[in-house]
C-alpha positions in Angstrom: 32.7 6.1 36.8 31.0 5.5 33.8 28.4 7.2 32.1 25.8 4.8 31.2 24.5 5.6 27.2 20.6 6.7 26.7 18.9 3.7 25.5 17.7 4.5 22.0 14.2 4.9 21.3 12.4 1.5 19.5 10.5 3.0 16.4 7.7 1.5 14.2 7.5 2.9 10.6 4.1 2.0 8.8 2.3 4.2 6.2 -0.9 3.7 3.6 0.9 4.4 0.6 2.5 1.1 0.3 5.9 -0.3 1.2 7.9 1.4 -1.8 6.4 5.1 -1.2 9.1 7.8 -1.2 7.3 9.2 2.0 8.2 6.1 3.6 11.6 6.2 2.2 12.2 9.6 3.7 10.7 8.7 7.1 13.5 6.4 7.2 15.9 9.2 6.8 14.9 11.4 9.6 14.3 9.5 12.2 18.0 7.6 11.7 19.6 10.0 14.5 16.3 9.6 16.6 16.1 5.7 17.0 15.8 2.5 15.6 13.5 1.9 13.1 11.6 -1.7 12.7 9.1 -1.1 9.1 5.7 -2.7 8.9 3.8 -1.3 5.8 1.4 -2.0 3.7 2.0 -4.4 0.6 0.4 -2.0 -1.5 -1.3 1.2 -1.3 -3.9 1.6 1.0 -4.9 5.3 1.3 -8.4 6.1 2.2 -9.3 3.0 3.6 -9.6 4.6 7.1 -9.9 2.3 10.1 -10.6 -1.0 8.2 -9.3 -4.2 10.1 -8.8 -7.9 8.7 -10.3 -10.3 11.2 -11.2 -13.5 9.2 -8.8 -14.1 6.2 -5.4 -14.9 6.4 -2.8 -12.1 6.5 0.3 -12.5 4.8 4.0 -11.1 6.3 6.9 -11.2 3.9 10.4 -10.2 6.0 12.0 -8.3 3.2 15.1 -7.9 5.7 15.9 -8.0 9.2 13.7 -4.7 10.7 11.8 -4.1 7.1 8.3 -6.0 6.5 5.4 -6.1 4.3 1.8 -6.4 5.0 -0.8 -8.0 2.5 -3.4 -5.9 4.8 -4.4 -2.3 5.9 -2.0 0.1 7.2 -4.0 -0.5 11.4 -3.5 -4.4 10.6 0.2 -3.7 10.2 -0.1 -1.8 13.2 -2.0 -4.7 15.1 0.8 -7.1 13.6 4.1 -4.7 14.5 2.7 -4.2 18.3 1.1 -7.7 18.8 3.7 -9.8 16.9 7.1 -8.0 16.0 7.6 -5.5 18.1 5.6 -5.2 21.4 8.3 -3.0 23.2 8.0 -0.2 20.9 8.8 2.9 22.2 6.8 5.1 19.6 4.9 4.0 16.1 4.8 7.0 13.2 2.7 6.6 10.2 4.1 8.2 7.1 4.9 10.4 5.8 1.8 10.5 3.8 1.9 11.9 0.2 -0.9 14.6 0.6 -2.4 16.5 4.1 -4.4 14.5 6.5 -6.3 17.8 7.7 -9.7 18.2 9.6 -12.2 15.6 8.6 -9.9 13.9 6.7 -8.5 12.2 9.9 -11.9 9.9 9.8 -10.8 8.6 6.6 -7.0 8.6 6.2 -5.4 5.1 6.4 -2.1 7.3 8.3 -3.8 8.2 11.0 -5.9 5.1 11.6 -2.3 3.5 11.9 -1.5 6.0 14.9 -5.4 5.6 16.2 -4.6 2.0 16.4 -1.5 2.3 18.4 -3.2 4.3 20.5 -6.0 2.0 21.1 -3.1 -0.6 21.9 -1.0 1.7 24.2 1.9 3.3 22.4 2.9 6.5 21.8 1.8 7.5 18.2 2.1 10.0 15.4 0.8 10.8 11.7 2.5 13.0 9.3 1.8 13.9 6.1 3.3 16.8 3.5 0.5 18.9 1.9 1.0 18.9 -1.6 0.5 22.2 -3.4 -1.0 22.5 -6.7 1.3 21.8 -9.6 4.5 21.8 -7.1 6.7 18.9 -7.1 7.6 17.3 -3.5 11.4 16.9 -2.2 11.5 14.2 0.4 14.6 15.0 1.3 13.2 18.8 2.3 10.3 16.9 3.9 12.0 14.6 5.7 14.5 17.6 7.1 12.2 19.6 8.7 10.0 15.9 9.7 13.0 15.1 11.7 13.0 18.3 14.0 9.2 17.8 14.3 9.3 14.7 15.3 12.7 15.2 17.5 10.4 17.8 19.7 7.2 15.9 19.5 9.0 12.5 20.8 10.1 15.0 24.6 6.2 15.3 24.7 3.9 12.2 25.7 0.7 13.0 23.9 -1.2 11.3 26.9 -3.3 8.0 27.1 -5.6 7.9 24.6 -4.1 10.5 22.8 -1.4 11.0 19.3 -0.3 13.5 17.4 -1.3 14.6 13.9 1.6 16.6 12.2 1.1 18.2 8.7 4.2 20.0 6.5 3.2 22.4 4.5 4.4 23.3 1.0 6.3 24.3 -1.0 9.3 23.7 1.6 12.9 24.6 1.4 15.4 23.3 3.4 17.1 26.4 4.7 13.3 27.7 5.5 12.9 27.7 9.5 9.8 26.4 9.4 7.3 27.4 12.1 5.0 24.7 13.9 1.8 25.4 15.8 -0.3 23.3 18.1 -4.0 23.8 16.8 -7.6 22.5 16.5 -8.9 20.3 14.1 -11.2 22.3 11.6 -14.2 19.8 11.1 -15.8 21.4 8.2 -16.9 19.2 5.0 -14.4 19.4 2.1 -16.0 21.4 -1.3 -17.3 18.7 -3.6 -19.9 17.3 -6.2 -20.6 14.5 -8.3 -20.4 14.4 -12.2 -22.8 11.9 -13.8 -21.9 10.0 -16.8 -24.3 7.5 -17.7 -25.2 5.5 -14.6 -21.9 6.7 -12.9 -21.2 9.0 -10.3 -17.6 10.8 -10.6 -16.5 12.6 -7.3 -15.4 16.1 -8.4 -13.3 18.5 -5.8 -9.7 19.6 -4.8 -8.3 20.0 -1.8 -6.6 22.9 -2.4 -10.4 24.8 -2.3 -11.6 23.5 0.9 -13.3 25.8 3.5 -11.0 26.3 6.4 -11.9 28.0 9.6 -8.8 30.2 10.8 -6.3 29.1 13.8 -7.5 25.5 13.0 -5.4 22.7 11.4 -6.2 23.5 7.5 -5.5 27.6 7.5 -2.8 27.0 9.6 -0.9 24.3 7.1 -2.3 26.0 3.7 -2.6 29.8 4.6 -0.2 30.1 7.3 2.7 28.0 6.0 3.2 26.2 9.5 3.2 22.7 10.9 -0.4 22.2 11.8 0.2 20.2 15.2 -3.3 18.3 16.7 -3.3 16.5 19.2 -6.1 14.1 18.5 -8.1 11.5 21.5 -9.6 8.2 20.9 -13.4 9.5 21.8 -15.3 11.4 18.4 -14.0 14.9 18.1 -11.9 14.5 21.3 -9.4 17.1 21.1 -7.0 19.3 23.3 -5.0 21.8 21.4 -4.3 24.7 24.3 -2.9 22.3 26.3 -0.3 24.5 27.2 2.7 23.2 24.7 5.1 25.9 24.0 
């Protein structure tokens, strides 16, 4: 008798950093043995622009190849697009991988995760990820994209839940013979360490990321002091989170 084969998952790639970001590149990479890949991105980059959605103006497509697409809009209208228009079956959309963390409060303002927050809203299965970016260290996708692909690979045997995604952040400096922890955490809500310089009538923001307060066992001191993958499982409702939910 035959065997019948595992139907391969269907996989929508998006990102904020634009179509031609490396971290999208290297998405590509490690999620090759995992399914198939269908990209809707962003035409350019779009990172900070949160939840922003184009309602009354036209919204370009250009089909740069048969599963690869670019977006004139925001990375939740390619989302909106790829789920509504291209690929409705989808078995999972991941956003990224984001050049930069996506930690704490920055979830209300990162263009990444408003890409898995609007697959959520629309039913599928959803993960961000980003690679924290030490100071003065270079990034090596191909590192990144190794230990994304085992993250993802265990993450993908877990349904977050309705109403519910996953926030994954890398830390860094990584090397790919490292055995990189990962642990399943809160989201640390504090404000990020910041002022304004004023020059004239201007207003310059002036902080770093690298300084930010950081509460410990949440999502930031686990990534930047701990050297793990900060794991959140994030809801649709404000500040809705479950991270003991028993995950081992």
């Amino acid at each position: 008798m035959k065997l019948k084969r595992a139907k391969r998952l269907k996989l929508v790639l998006t990102n904020d950093d634009g179509i031609e970001a490396p971290g999208l590149d290297a998405l590509v990479q490690c999620v090759r043995k995992l399914g198939d890949a269908i990209i809707v991105a962003p035409q350019r980059a779009q990172s900070g622009i949160a939840h922003r959605v184009t309602t009354h103006d036209p919204i370009r497509i250009n089909r740069l190849g048969q599963y690869r697409h670019s977006v004139d809009g925001t990375p939740a209208d390619c989302v909106r697009i790829a789920l509504k228009v291209i690929a409705p079956d989808a078995s999972w959309l991941i956003s990224g991988i984001n050049a930069g963390a996506n930690l704490g409060s920055d979830v209300y303002n990162s263009g990444t995760v408003a890409a898995a927050r609007e697959a959520t809203i629309l039913g599928c299965r959803a993960v961000a990820v980003s690679q924290y970016i030490a100071k003065d260290q270079p990034v090596d996708w191909a590192i990144t994209a190794h230990h994304a692909q085992g993250v993802l690979q265990m993450l993908f045997r877990r349904d977050p839940g309705a109403g519910y995604f996953w926030n994954v952040n890398l830390p860094h400096p990584l090397r790919m013979d490292s055995e990189i922890a990962y642990q399943f955490c809160g989201l640390d809500t504090q404000p990020h360490k910041y002022m304004y310089r004023q020059i004239g009538a201007d207003l310059f923001y002036d902080g770093t990321i690298h300084e930010r307060p950081r509460e410990p066992g949440k999502d930031v001191a686990v990534c930047f002091d701990e050297g793990r993958i900060a794991i959140t499982r994030i809801g649709l409702g404000t500040n809705d989170q479950q991270p003991d939910v028993t995950l081992s």
